[in-house]
C-alpha positions as CSV (number, residue, x, y, z in Angstrom):
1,X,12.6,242.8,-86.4
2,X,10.3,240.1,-85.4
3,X,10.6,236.6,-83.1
4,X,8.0,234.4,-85.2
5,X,10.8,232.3,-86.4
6,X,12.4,232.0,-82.9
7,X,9.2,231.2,-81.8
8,X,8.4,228.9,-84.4
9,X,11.2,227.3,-83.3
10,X,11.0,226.5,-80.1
11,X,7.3,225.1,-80.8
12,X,9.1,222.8,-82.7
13,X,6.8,223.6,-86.2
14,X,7.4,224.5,-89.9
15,X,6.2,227.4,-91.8
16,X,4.3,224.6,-93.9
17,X,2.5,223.6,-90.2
18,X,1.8,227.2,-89.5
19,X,0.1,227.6,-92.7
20,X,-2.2,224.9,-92.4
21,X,-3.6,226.1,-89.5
22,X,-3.9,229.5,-90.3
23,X,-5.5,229.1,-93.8
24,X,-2.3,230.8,-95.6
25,X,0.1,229.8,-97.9
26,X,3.6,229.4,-96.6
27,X,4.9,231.7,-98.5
28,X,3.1,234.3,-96.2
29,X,4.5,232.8,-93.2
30,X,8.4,233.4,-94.8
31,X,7.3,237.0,-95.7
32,X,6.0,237.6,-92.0
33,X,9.1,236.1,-90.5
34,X,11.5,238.4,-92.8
35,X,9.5,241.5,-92.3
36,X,8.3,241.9,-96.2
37,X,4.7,241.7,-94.5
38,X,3.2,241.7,-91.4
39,X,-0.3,240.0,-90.0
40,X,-3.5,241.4,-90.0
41,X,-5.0,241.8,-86.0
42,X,-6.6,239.1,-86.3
43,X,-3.6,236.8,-87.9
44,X,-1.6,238.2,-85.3
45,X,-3.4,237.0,-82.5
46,X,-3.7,233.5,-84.0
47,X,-0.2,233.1,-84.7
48,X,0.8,234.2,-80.8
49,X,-2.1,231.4,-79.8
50,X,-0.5,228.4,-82.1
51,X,3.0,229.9,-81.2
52,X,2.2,230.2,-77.3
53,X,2.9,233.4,-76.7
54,X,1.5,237.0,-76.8
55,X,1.3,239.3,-79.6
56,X,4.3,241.7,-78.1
57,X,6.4,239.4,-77.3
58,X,6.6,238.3,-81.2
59,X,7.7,242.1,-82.1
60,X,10.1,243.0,-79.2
């Protein structure tokens, strides 16, 4: 289980915002935040910059 959507949260974004500035479609946000997939390294590391936070701390 993953904290993306907690974290998404509490930044106050959307899966739509996320996706803009990552280059995806939302869709692949949804997926990451239910498990169905999970970011590449690089991704990863993107998502824990816009989300403020540090790789593990999303997948504790």
């Amino acid at each position: 289980m993953n904290k993306i959507k907690e974290f998404r949260k509490k930044q106050n974004l959307s899966q739509s915002d996320i996706a803009k500035i990552m280059k995806v479609r939302q869709n692949t946000i949804s997926q990451w935040e239910k498990d169905i997939r999970t970011p590449n390294i690089k991704q990863g590391l993107k998502l824990a910059e816009i989300l403020e936070t540090t790789v593990e701390s999303l997948y504790k």
